[in-house]
C-alpha positions in Angstrom: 18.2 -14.5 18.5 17.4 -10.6 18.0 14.4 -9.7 15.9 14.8 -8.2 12.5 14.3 -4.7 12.6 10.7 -4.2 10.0 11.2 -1.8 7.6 9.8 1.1 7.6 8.0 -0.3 11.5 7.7 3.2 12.9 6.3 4.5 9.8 3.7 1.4 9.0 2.6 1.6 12.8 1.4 5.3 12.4 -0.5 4.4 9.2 -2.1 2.0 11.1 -2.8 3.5 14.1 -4.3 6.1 12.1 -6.2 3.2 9.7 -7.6 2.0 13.4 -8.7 5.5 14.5 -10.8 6.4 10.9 -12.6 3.2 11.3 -13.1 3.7 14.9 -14.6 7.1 14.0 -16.2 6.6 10.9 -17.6 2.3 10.7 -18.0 0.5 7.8 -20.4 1.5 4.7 -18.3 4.6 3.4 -16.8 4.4 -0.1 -13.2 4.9 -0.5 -13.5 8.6 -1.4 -14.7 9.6 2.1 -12.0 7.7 4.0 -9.2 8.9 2.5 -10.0 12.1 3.3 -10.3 11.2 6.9 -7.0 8.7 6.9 -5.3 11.7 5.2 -6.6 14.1 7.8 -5.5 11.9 10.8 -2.3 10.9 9.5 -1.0 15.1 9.3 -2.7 15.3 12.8 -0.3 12.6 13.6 3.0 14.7 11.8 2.5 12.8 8.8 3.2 13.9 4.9 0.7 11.9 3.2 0.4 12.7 -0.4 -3.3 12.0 -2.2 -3.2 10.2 -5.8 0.2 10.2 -6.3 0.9 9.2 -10.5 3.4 6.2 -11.3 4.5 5.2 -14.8 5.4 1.6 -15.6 8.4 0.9 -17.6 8.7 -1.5 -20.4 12.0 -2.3 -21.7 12.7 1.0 -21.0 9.6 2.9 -22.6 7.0 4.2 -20.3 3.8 2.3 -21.3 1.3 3.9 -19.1 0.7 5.8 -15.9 -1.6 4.8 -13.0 -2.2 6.9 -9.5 -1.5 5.4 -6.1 -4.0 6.1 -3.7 -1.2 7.0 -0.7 2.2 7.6 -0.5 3.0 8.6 3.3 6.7 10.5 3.7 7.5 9.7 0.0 8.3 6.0 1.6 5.1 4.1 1.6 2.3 3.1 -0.4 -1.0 2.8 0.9 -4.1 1.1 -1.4 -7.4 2.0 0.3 -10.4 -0.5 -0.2 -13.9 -0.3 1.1 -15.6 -3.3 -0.5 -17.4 -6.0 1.7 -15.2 -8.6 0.7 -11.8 -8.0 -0.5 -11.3 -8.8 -4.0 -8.5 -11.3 -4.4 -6.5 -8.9 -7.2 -6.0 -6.2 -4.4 -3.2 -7.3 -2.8 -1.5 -8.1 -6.3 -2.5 -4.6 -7.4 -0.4 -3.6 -4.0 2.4 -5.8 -4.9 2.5 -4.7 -9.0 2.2 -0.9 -7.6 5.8 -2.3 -5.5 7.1 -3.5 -8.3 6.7 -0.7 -10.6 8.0 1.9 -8.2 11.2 2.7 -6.0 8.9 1.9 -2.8 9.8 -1.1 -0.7 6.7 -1.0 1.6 2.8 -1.2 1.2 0.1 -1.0 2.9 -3.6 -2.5 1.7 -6.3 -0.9 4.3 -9.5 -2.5 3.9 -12.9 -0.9 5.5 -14.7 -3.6 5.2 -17.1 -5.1 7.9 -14.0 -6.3 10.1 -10.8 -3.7 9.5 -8.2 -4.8 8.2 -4.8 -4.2 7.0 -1.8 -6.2 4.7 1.5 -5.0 4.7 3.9 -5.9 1.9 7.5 -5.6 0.8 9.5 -6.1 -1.6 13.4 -4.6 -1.7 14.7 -2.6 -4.3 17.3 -5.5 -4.3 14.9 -7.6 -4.7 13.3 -6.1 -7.8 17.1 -6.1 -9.1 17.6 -10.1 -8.7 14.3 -10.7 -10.9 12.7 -9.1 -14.1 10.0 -6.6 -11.6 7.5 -6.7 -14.3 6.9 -10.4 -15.3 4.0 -12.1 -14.6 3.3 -15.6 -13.4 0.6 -18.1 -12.7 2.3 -19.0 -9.8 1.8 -17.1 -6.2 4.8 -14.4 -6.0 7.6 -16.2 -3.5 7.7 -12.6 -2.3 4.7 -11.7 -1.4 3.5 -14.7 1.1 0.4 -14.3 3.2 
């Protein structure tokens, strides 16, 4: 059976790379506002367009409710959410996933610099966000977003 190609791969494996390299460089300890800088610095030195705090709106029943800013987006494709918190708080990757949701990007990226690096990728179609209300909430884990 042939692989799947992943969306975005090329794209995501730069980020990555470049995630790898900052925290090769750098270590653990920094708060976010110094490595995105750096990530942002290695990713143009890789022929990368990031774009820093990029603003979002979210849509309710067709009013715009509020704004919020996206730490990343890399080649107006992909959204990156930076953390540098010792342990990863368990709303980050459903921040990631609502920041999907909200937006016409398909792929995320979650880098944390935490004692160990490292990085959750997440998608979610624009088809996908089509088949299902994209802004309600459940108790339930998203089917969409598995581990």
């Amino acid at each position: 059976m042939a692989q799947e190609k992943l969306i975005e791969g090329e794209l995501t494996g730069s980020v990555i790379d470049s995630f790898f390299e900052v925290y090769n460089v750098l270590g653990y300890g920094f708060l976010e506002h110094v490595y995105i800088p750096a990530l942002e610095r290695e990713m143009r030195s890789r022929g990368l367009r990031p774009a820093r705090e990029v603003g979002a709106r979210v849509d309710y029943k067709g009013e715009d409710i509020c704004s919020f800013r996206l730490d990343m987006v890399i080649n107006e494709k992909l959204i990156v959410e930076v953390k540098s918190t010792e342990l990863l708080p368990p709303t980050s990757l459903r921040q990631l996933c609502n920041y999907l949701r909200s937006t016409q990007f398909e792929v995320g990226l979650l880098l944390h610099f935490g004692p160990e690096p490292k990085f959750y990728r997440r998608i979610l179609t624009n088809d996908m966000k089509q088949s299902r209300n994209p802004l309600s909430i459940s108790p339930d884990p998203d089917p969409f977003f598995s581990e």
